[in-house]
C-alpha positions in Angstrom: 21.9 -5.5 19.0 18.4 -6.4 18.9 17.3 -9.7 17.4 15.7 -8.8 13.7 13.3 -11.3 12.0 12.2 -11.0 8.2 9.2 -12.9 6.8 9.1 -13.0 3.1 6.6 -14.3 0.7 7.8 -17.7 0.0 6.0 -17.5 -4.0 5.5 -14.5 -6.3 4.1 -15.0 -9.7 3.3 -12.6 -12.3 1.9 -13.2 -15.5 -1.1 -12.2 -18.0 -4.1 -13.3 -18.0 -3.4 -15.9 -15.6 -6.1 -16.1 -13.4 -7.1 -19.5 -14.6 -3.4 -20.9 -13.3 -4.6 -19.5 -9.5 -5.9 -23.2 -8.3 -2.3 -24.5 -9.4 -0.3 -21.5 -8.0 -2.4 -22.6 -4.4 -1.2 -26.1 -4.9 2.3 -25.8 -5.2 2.2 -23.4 -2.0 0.7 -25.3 0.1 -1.6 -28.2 -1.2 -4.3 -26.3 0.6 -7.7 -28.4 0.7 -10.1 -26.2 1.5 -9.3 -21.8 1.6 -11.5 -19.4 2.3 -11.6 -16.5 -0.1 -12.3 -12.2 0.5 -13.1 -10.5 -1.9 -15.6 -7.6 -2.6 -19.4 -7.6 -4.4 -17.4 -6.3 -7.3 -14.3 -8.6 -7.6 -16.5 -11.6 -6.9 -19.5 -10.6 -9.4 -16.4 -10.6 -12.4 -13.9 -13.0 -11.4 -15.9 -15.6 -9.0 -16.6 -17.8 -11.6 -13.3 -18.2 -12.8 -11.4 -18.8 -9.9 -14.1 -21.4 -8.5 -13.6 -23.4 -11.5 -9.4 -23.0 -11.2 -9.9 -23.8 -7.4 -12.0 -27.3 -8.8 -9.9 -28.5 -11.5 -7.3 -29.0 -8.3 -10.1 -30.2 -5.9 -9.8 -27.1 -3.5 -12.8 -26.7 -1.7 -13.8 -22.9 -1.1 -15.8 -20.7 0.7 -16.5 -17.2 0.1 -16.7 -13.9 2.0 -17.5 -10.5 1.4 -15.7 -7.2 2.5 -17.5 -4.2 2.9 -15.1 -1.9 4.9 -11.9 -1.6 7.0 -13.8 -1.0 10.1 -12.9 -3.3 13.4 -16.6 -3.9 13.6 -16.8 -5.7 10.1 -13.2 -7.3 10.3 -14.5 -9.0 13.5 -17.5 -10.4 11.8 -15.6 -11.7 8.9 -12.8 -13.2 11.0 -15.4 -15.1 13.1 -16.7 -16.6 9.7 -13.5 -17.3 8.2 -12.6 -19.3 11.4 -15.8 -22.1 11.1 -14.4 -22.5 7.4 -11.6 -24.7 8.6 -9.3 -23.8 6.1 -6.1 -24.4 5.5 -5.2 -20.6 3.8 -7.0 -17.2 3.2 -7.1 -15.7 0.1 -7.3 -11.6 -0.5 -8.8 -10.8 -3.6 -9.3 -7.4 -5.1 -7.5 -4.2 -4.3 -6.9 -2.8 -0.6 -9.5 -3.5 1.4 -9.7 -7.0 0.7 -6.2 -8.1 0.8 -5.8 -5.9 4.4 -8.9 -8.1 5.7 -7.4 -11.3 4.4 -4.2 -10.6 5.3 -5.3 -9.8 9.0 -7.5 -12.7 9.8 -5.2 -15.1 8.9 -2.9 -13.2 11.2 -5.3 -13.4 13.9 -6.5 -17.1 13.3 -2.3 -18.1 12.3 -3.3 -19.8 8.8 -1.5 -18.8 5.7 -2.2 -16.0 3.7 -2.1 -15.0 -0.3 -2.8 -12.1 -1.8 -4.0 -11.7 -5.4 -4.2 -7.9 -5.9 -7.0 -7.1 -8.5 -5.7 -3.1 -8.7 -1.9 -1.9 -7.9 -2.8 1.4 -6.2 -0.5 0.9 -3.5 2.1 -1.6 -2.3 0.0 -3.6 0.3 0.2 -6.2 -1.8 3.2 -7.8 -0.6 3.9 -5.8 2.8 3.2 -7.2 6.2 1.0 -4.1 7.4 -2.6 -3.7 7.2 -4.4 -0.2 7.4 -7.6 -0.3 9.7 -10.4 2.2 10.6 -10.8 3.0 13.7 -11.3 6.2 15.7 -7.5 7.1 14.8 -6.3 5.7 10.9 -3.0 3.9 11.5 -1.6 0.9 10.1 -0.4 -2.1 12.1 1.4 -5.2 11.4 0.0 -8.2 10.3 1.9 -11.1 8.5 3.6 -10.9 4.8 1.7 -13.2 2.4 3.3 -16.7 1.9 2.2 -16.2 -2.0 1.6 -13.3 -4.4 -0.6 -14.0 -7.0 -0.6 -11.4 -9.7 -2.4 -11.4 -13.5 -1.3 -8.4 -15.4 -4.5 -8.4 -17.4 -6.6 -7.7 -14.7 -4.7 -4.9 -13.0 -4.7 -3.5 -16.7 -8.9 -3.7 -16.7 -8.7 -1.1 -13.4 -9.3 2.1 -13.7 -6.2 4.3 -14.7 -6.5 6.5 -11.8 -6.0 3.4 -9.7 -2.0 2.7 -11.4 -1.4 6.4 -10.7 -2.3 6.1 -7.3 0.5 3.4 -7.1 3.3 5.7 -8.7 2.4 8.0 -5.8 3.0 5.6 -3.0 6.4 4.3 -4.8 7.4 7.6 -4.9 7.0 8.4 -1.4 9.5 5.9 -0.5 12.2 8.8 -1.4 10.9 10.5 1.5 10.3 7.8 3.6 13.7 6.9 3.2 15.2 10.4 4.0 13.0 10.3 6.8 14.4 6.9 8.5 18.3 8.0 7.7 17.2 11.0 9.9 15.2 8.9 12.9 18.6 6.7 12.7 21.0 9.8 13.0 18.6 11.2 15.8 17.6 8.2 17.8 19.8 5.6 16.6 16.9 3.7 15.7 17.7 0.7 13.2 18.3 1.5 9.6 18.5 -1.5 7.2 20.6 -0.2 3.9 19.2 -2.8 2.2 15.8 -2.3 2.7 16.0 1.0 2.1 18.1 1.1 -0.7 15.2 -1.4 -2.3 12.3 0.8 -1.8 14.5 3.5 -3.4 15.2 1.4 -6.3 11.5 1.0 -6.8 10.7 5.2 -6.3 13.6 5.2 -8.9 12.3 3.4 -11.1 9.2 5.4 -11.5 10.7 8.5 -11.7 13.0 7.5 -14.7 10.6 6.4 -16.7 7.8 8.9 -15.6 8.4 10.8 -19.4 8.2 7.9 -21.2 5.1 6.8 -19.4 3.4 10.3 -20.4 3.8 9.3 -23.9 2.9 5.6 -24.3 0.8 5.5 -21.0 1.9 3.3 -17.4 3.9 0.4 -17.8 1.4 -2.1 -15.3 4.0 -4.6 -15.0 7.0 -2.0 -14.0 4.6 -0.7 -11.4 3.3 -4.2 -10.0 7.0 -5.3 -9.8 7.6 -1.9 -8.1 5.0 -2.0 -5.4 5.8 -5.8 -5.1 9.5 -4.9 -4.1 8.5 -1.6 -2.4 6.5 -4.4 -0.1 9.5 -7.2 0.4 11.7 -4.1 1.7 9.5 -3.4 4.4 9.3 -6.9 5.5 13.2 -6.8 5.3 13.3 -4.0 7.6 10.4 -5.8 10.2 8.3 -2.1 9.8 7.2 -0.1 7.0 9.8 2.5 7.6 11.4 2.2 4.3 8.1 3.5 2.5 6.5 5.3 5.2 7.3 8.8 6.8 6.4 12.3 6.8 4.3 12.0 3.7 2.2 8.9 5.2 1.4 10.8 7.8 0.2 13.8 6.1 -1.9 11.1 4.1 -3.2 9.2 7.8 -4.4 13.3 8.8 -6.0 13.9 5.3 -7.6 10.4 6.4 -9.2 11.5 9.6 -10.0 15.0 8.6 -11.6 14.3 4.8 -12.2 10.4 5.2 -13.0 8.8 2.2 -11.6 11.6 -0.4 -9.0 10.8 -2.6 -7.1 7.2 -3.3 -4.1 6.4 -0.7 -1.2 7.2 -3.0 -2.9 10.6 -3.9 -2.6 12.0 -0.8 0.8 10.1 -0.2 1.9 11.8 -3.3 0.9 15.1 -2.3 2.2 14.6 0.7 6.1 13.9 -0.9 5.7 17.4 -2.8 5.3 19.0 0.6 7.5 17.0 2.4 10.6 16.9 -0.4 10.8 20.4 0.2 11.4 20.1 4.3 14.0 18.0 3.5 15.8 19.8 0.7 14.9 17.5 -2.2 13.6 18.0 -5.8 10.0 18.4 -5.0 9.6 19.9 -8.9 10.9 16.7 -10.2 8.2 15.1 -7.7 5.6 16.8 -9.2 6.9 16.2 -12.6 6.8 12.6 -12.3 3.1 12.6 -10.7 1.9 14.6 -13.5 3.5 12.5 -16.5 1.7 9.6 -14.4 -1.1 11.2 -14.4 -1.3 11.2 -10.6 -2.9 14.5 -8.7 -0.4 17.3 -7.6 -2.9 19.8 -6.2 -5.4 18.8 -3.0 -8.3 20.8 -5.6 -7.8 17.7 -8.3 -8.6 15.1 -5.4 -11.4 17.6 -3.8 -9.3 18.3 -0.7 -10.0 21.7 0.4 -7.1 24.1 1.2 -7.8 24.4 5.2 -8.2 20.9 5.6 -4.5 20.2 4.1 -3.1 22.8 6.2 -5.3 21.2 9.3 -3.4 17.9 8.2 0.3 19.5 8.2 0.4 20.5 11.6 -1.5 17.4 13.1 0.4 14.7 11.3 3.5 14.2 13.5 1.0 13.8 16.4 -0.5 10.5 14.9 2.4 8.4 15.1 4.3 10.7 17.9 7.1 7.6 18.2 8.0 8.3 14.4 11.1 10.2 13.2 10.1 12.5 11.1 11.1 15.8 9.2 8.2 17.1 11.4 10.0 16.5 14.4 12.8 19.2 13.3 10.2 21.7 12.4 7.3 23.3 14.8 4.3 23.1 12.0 2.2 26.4 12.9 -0.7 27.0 10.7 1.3 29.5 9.1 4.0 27.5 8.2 1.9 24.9 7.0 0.1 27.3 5.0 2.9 29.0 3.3 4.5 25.3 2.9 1.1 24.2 1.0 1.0 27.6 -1.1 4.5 27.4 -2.3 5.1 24.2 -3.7 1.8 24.8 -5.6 -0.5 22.0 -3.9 -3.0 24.6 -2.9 
C-alpha cells in the first residue's frame, strides 16, 4: 500500500462579527510578526481598516497585496512581492480568487497560510487545491491552511447568489463520491470511506434542509460548516476526489468554452443534474434542492447557451483524462449529450 499523508488545518474558528478577534486568532497560531495579506480592491476598501487595527492591537506588522485574477502571469507577480515581505504567514482574504493566490504562494515560498473567506460560494476555503487560469482550467494542489478564519456576519453581507453557489458545490460531492466508488471498483484506485463518507455528510446536509431553507432563507453558518468539512475531507483523502468528479469537469469545460459566465458552484450544480442521471441517482431531488436554494438549474438562468453545454458534455472527460469518471463508461456523442441536457430539463 502506498504511503498516505493528510494535512489538516491546525485552527478553525467561526463566529459573528468577529473580524476584530483576527489579530488574536493569528497569534495563537503562530505568533506571526509580520504577514503579508491578499485580498481584492473590494475586500480591502471595506474591511482594510479593521483588520489593520486587529493586526496592531497584537503588534503584527502587515503588508498588503492586491489580486486581480487567477492568471499564472499575475500569481507570479504577486508571489515575487509577497516573498521581499519576509513574513512569517500569508493571509487570503475575500472569496476565491484571493484565498487560491494566498494559499499558493505560500505553497511556493513554504510559509504558512490562513484563509479568511469573505463569501462561501465554494469549499476552497479549507481544501488544499487551488484553481488556476491557464490555457487549460484545472485545479492543482497547493497546501491546506494552518488556520481558518471565518465571521459569519460578513459572509451574511455577500450577495445571496454567492451562498447558493456554495449549496451547488456541496451538493456535487454526491456525485463526486459515486464517481470515486466507481474509479476504485475500476482501477482500484484508493478510496478513503472516511473522507468520502464526510463530504457526503455535508451534500446531506444541504439537501435535508433545502425546504426549510426555501422558507426562512440559507442558513450561512450550516453552509460555512458544510464547505469547511466538504474541504477537511479532501485533505483526508490527499486529492479532491471526494468532492470532485464528473460534475467538476463539466464545470472546468463550461470554464474554457464560456469563461467568466456563471459562479463555480452554478455550473457544478448543473453539472450534478446531468451527471445524477448517468449514474442512476435522484437528479429531481437535485434540482429540487438547487431551486429551494435558490441556486440555477437551467444553463439559460446563468446565460450558458444550449450548444455550449452540450460542447462541454462530450469534452469534459478529456480534461482530466487520468480521472474516473461516469464519462469513462459512456461514449458522449453530441447527441447523447444533447438528449442528456434536454431531458433532465437544463436546456
Amino acid at each position: 500500500m502506498k504511503s498516505h499523508r493528510m494535512e489538516l488545518p491546525r485552527l478553525i474558528e467561526v463566529g459573528e462579527n468577529n473580524i476584530g478577534d483576527f489579530g488574536r486568532f493569528l497569534r495563537s497560531l503562530s505568533r506571526p510578526e509580520r504577514v503579508s495579506l491578499i485580498a481584492g480592491t473590494n475586500v480591502q476598501r471595506i474591511l482594510k481598516s479593521t483588520i489593520e487595527r486587529s493586526l496592531r492591537s497584537k503588534r503584527i506588522r502587515f503588508v498588503w497585496h492586491t489580486s486581480t485574477d487567477n492568471h499564472v502571469r499575475s500569481l507570479n507577480q504577486i508571489q515575487r512581492d509577497v516573498k521581499k515581505d519576509g513574513s512569517d504567514l500569508v493571509a487570503g482574504i475575500g472569496g476565491g480568487r484571493s484565498v487560491d493566490t494566498a494559499k499558493l504562494i505560500s505553497y511556493n515560498l513554504d510559509k504558512p497560510f490562513v484563509s479568511l473567506p469573505t463569501a462561501a460560494s465554494h469549499d476552497g476555503m479549507a481544501s488544499p487545491f487551488v484553481s488556476v487560469k491557464s490555457d487549460k482550467p484545472h485545479s492543482i494542489v497547493a497546501t491546506a491552511p494552518m488556520g481558518v478564519f471565518v465571521d459569519i456576519g460578513i459572509i451574511k453581507k455577500a450577495p445571496a447568489r454567492l451562498l447558493a453557489s456554495g449549496c451547488g458545490d456541496l451538493v456535487a460531492n454526491i456525485i463526486a463520491v459515486r464517481d470515486w466508488q466507481l474509479g476504485h471498483k475500476k482501477t482500484r484506485e484508493y478510496y478513503g470511506r472516511y473522507a468520502a463518507d464526510l463530504a457526503m455528510m455535508s451534500a446531506k446536509i444541504v439537501m435535508e434542509n433545502s425546504g426549510m431553507f426555501a422558507k426562512k432563507g440559507l442558513d450561512a453558518r450550516v453552509i460555512v460548516e458544510g464547505l469547511i468539512s466538504a474541504g477537511v475531507a479532501s485533505c483526508i483523502a490527499g486529492s479532491s476526489r471526494p468532492c470532485s468528479g464528473a460534475e467538476h469537469l463539466v464545470s472546468h469545460a463550461l470554464d474554457k468554452l464560456a469563461p467568466g459566465i456563471g459562479l463555480h458552484g452554478e455550473k457544478c450544480g448543473l453539472g450534478s443534474i446531468m451527471m445524477a442521471k448517468l449514474q442512476g441517482q435522484d437528479w429531481k431531488k437535485i434540482i429540487k434542492t438547487l431551486r429551494d436554494v435558490g441556486a440555477p438549474t437551467t444553463a439559460k438562468q446563468i446565460g450558458l447557451k444550449a450548444d455550449t453545454i452540450v460542447e462541454a458534455l462530450t469534452i469534459a472527460q478529456d480534461l482530466r483524462p487520468e480521472r474516473y469518471t461516469i464519462l469513462k463508461e459512456i461514449k458522449m456523442t453530441q447527441r447523447r449529450a444533447t438528449n442528456l441536457a434536454k431531458s433532465t430539463r437544463v436546456i
